[in-house]
N, C-alpha and C positions, 0 to 999 in steps of 0.2 A: 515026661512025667507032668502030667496037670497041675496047676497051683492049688494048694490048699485054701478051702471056701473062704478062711479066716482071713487070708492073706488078701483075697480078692475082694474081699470087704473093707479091710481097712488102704487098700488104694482106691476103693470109691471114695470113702470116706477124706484123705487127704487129699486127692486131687482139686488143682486150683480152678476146674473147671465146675462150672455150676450143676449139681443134680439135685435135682427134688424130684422126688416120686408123691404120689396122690394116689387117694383112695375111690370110688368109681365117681361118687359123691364129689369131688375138689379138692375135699379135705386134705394138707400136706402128712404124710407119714414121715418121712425123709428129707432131710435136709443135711448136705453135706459142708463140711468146711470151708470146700470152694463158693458154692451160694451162699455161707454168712462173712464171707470176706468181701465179695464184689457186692453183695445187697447192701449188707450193712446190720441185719438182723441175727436175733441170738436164736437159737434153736425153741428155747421156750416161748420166744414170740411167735413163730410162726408153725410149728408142729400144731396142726388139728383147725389150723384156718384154714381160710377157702384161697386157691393158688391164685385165685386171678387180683388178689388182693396186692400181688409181688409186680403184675404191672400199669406201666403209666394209664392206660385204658381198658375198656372191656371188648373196644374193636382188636385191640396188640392180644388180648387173650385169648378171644377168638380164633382169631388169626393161628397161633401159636395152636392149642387144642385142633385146627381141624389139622392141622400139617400133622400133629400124633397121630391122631383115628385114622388120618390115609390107611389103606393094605398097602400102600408102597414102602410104609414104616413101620410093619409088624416086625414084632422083635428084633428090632436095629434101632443102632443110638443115629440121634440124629441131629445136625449140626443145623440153628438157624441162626440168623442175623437177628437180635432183639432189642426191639425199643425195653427200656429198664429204666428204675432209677434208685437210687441208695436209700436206706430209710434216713439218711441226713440230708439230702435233699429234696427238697417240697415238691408235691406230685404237681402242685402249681407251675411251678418253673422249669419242672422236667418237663412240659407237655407242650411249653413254649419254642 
């Protein structure tokens, strides 16, 4: 028997794994529990900014963004290695 949508919602929701989803634009729609635990930001901070504001550079976002658009990663989750940094640590010192 399938899971209930509800249910499959709120295990994105809880998982300590980071998800954000974005709108075609950047814009964040989604932000999960697990990305305001390892970021460090509340949902109201970052709902309706632009993602790549979440890392230390515009080359790591890049980066990051072409690995989604691949056809290798249509509709599949996908697992990368990312430079990051908390919003309590300075993008200064993260990037050192």
């Amino acid at each position: 028997m399938p899971l209930d949508r509800a249910i499959l919602e709120r295990l994105i929701e809880v998982s300590p794994d980071i998800v954000v989803a974005t709108a075609a634009d950047g814009t964040v729609q989604y932000y999960n529990d697990g990305a305001r635990e390892n970021l460090g930001y509340s949902r109201l901070e970052i709902i309706g900014r632009y993602v790549v504001e979440l890392y230390p550079s515009i080359d790591e976002a890049r980066r990051v963004m072409t690995a989604m658009r691949s056809t290798e990663h249509v509709l599949r989750v996908i697992r990368l290695r990312l430079e990051r940094y908390r919003r309590d640590i300075s993008a200064a010192s993260a990037r050192r």
